[in-house]
C-alpha positions as MATLAB code, in Angstrom:
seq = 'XXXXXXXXXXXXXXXXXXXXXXXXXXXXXXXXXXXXXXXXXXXXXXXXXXXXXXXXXXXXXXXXXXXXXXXXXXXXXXXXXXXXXXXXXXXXXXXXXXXXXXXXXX';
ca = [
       0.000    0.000    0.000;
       0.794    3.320   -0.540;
       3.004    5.221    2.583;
       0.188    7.889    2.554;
      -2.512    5.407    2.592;
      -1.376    3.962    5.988;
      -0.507    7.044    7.495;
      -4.171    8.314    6.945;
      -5.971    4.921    8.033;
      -3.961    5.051   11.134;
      -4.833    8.496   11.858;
      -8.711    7.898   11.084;
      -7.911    4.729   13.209;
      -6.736    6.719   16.010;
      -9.300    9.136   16.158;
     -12.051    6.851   16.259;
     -10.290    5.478   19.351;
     -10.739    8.513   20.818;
     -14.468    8.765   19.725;
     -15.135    5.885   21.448;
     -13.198    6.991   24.392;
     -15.079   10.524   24.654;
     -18.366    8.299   24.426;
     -17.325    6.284   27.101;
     -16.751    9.317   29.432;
     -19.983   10.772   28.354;
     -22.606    8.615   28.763;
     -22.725    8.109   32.487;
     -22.655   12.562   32.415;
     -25.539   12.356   30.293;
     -27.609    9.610   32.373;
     -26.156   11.936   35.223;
     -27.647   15.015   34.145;
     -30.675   13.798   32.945;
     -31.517   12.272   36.594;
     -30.117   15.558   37.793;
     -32.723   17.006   35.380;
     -35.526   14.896   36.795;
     -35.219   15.604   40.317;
     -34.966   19.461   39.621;
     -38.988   19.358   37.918;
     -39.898   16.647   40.215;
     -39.308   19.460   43.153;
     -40.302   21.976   41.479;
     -43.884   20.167   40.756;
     -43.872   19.234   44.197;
     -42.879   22.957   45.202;
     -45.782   24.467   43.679;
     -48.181   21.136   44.303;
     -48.828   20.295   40.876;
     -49.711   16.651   40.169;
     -50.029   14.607   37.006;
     -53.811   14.600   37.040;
     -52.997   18.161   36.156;
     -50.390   17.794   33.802;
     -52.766   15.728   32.045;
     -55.618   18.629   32.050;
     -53.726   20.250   30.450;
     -52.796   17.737   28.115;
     -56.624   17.035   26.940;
     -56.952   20.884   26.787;
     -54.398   21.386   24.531;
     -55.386   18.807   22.288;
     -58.737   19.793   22.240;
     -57.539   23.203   21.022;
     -55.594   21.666   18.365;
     -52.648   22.399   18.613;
     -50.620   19.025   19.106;
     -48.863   18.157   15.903;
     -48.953   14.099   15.092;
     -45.951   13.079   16.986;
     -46.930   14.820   20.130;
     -50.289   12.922   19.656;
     -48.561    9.411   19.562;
     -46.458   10.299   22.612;
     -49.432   11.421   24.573;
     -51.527    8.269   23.415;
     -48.483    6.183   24.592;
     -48.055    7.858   27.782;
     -51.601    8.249   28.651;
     -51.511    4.038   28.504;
     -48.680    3.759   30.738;
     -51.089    5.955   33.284;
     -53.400    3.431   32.688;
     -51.248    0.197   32.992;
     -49.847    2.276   36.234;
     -53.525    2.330   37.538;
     -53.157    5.531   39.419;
     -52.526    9.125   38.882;
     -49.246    9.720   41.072;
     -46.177   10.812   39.519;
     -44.327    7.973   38.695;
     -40.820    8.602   37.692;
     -39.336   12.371   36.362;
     -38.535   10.692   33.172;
     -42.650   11.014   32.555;
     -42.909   14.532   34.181;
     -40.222   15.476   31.930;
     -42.326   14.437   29.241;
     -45.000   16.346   29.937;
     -42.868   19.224   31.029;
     -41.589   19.067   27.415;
     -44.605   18.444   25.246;
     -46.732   20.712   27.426;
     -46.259   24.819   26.971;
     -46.436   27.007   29.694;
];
């Protein structure tokens, strides 16, 4: 092979290394600061007593005012099963406030 040829792979080759390394290093941040995230609006909600029976008022409002696009529809529909599989209307985990937090303007 050409002495350019290997030079290159071996550089690509190296650098992919290190790709994998930064990934390695940043996936626990990222599970870190989405936890961190979680616990922030789960105190908040708690702060100013908001519970998902709300969240979900306002859920059926806003799609009764249209203004969901098709996506958000699907996630809702999915969610509002888990609610129902759950049996109650507690919060369950910040990972579904956070949903709600997201799909839901203030």
């Amino acid at each position: 092979m050409n002495k350019e040829l290997i030079l290159v792979k071996n550089k690509i080759q190296r650098l992919k290394d290190k790709r994998a390394l930064i990934d390695e290093k940043l996936e626990p941040l990222f599970i870190r600061e989405e936890e961190l995230e979680n616990e922030e609006i789960i105190a908040i909600c708690r702060s100013n007593k908001i519970t998902i029976a709300d969240l979900m008022e306002k859920l059926r409002k806003e799609r009764s005012d249209g203004k969901m696009q098709s996506e958000e529809r699907m996630q809702s529909e999915m969610f509002k099963e888990r609610i129902k599989e759950n049996g109650d209307e507690k919060l369950k985990s910040g990972e579904d406030l956070l949903w709600l937090l997201y799909f839901l303007p203030c």
